[in-house]
N, C-alpha and C positions, 0 to 999 in steps of 0.2 A: 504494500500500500504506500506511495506516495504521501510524504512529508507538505503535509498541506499549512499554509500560513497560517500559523494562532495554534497548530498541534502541538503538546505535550507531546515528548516521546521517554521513558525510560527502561533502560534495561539492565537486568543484573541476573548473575549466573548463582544458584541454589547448590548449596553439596546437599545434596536432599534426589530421590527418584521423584519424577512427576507427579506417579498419582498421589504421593505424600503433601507436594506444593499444592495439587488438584483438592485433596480432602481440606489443607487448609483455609482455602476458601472457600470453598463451600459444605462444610459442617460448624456449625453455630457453635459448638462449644470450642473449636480448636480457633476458630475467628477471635470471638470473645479475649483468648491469650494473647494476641499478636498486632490485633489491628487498629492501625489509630496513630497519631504523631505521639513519636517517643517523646515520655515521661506519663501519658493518658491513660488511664484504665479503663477498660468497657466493663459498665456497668449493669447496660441493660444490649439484649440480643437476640432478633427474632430473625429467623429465617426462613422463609418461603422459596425455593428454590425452584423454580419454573419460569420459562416464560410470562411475563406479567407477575409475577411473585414479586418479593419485597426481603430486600432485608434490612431491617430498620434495628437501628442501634444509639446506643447513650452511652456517652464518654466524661470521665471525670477528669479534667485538668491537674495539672501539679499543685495551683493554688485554689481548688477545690470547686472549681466555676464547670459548670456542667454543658456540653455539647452535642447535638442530637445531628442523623445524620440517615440518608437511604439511599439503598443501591433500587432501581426498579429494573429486572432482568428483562432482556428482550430477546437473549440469543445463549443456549447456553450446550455447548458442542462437549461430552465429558472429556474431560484430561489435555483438553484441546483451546478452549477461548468459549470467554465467557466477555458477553458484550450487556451493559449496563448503563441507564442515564444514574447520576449520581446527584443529591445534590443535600444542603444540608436541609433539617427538620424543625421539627416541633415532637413534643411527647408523644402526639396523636400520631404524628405521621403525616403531618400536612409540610408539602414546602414552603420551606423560608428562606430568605437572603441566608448570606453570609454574616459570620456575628461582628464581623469585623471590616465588612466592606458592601455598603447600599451598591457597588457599581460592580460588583462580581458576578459572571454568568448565575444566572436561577438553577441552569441546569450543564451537567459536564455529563456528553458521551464518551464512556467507556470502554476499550476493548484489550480485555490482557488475553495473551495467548500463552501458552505452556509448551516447551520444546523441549522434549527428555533427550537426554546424551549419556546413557547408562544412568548412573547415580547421580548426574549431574541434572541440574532443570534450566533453564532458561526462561525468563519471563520477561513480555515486555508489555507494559502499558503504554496506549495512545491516547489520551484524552483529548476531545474536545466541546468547544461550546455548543449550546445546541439553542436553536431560537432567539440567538443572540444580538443585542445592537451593538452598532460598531463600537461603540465606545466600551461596552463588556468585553467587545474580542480584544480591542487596544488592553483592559486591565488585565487579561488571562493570559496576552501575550507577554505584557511586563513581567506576569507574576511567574516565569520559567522557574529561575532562578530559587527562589523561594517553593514553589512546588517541589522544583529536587530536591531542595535541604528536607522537604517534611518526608517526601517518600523513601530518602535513603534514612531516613532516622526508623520509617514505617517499615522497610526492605528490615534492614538491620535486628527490627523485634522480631519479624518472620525467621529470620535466620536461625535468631535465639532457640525458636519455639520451634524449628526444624530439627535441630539440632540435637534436642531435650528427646522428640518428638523420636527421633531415630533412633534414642541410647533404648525407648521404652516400649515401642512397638515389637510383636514378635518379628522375629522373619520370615 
């Protein structure tokens, strides 16, 4: 797919097999361990995993300030890419801006793919805006930068919980 203008792109390689990286997204209790900008604990975690399903989730901050947030599934191929609008919430589950910026896309499509290499995974997320005015693509284009620091902080807890996740699974 082509690097389209205003695309996130990230990618980073798992010592983890696929369908391990695979369960971790998509099984709500192994989510709940890993997901979210490092220092954040998930506190709350529902997941509906289908097409049109939901996974909606609640994150506590370092200084104890609460974050609500939902994937809505739109495409989900197993072990292979899982395609999602993203965007943040309310407790209900209704979308809301951003807590920290009135001028951030409403909604980020998602598309992370999963590429096993033996024991190895590769993962790479593409996000982009969706329905967005130019001035949202202009703040999501600025905000690259800053999206890598959260996701390699988010990559990095995944890793943790790969890791943990590999010492404890049988084989």
């Amino acid at each position: 797919m082509p690097l389209l203008d205003g695309d996130f792109v990230i990618t980073r390689v798992f010592d983890a097999p696929r369908d391990l990286v695979w369960k971790a997204f998509t099984e709500s209790a192994r989510l709940a361990r890993w997901w979210g900008p490092k220092g954040f604990t998930v506190f709350s975690c529902k997941l509906d995993l289908r097409p049109g399903g939901l996974f909606h989730y609640g994150m506590r901050a370092p200084d104890g300030g609460e974050m609500w947030g939902k994937f809505v599934y739109r495409e989900i191929f197993a072990t292979g890419r899982l395609v999602f609008v993203a965007s943040f919430s309310d407790a209900q589950g209704g979308t809301t801006r951003h807590p920290g910026s009135a001028s951030w896309p409403l909604e980020v499509l998602n598309t992370v793919t999963f590429s096993g290499q033996g024991n190895r995974t590769s993962l790479t997320l593409r996000g982009s805006p969706v329905n967005a005015a130019d001035d949202e693509r202009r703040i999501f284009g600025a905000g690259r930068d800053g999206m890598r620091r959260e996701f390699t902080g988010t990559w990095d807890q995944l890793a943790a919980y790969l890791e943990l996740a590999r010492r404890s699974e049988p084989r």
